[in-house]
Structures are given as structure tokens and as C-alpha cells.
N, C-alpha and C positions, 0 to 999 in steps of 0.2 A: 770668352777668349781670355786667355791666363794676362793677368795685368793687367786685366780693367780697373783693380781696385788699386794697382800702386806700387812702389816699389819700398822695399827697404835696401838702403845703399848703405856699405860701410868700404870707403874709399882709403888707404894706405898709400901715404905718398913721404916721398925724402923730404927732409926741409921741416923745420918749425913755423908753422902760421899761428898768428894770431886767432884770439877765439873771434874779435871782430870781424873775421872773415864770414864768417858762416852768416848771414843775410845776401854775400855777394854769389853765393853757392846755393844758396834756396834750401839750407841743412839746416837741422836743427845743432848739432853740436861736431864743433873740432875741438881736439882733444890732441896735447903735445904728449911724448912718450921720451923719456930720459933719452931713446939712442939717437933723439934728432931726426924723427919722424912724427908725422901728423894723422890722425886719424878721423876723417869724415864721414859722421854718422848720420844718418835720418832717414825721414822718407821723401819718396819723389813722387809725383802725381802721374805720370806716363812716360814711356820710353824715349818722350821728345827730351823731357828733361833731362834723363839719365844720361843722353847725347851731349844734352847743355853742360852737364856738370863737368863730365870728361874733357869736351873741346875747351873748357874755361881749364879746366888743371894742365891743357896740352899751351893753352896761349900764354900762361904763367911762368912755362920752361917745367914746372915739377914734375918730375920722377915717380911714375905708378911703381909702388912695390906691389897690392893688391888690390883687389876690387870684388867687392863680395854683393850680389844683387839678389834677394829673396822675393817672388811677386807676391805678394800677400794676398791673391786668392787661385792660388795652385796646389790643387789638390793632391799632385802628382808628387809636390815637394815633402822633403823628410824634414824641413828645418823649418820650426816655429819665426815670425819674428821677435822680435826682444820687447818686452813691456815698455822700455826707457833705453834713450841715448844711454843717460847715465849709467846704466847696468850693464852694457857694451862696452864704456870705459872702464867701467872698473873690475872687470872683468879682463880686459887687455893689458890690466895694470899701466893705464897711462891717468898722465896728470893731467884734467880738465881745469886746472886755475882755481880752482873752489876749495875752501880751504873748510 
């Protein structure tokens, strides 16, 4: 069944969070972008989470710009997921606070 092994989520929302966020999100990294958007990346362990993640960004008031979900064992899919959060951001050219 596609998803048994998990998701990779890369969540786009209006509004700057902090990176302290991401334990309250079960992500491995948020990631601020100069135009005043946030970008949450990692993986999730099943689509219950992926649920959790979403209703926690709808309970916060923030603003989905995207929502990008790869299951990391679908065969069917064309897109690899990413080695690292951090190669996701810096790839999006957003600032992770790491200097």
C-alpha cells in the first residue's frame, strides 16, 4: 500500500515562524524565505500525521500557499525524495537561520 513507508512533506505557508516551531509540527526543519513565507520540510510517518500537520497549520490561522507530499515507497511516483531538509532549502533559496 503506497505510504506505508512515510511521507515527505514540504508545507508553504504565509507568515514567518520561527525554527522553534518545528518539534510542535513533528518536522524536521522550518525554513524563513525573504518574501515573508515559511517553509516546512521533513518527513511524516503516516497520513494520520500529515492530517495533524495540516489541522495544527489550519488552528494557527496560517495561510497554505503549498503543499508538496511524496510517499516514499510509490513506485508510481516520478519524484525522488530529497537527501536533507537542508537541500530543500537551499534549493528554494530560503534562509534556515544557519549561518
Amino acid at each position: 500500500m503506497v505510504g506505508e513507508g512515510g511521507y515527505e512533506v514540504r508545507v508553504r505557508v504565509d507568515g514567518e515562524l520561527s525554527p522553534s516551531w518545528a518539534p510542535v509540527f513533528g518536522i524536521a526543519l522550518l525554513a524563513t524565505a525573504f518574501d515573508g513565507t515559511t517553509t516546512i520540510t521533513g518527513r511524516l510517518p503516516d497520513q494520520a500525521a500529515v492530517h495533524g500537520l495540516l489541522a495544527t497549520l489550519r488552528d494557527l490561522g496560517l495561510s497554505l500557499i503549498s503543499v508538496r507530499l511524496v510517499a516514499l515507497d510509490d513506485p508510481t511516483s516520478d519524484e525522488a525524495p530529497t537527501d536533507s531538509a537542508a537541500a530543500v532549502a537551499t534549493a528554494a533559496g530560503v534562509d534556515t537561520g544557519h549561518a
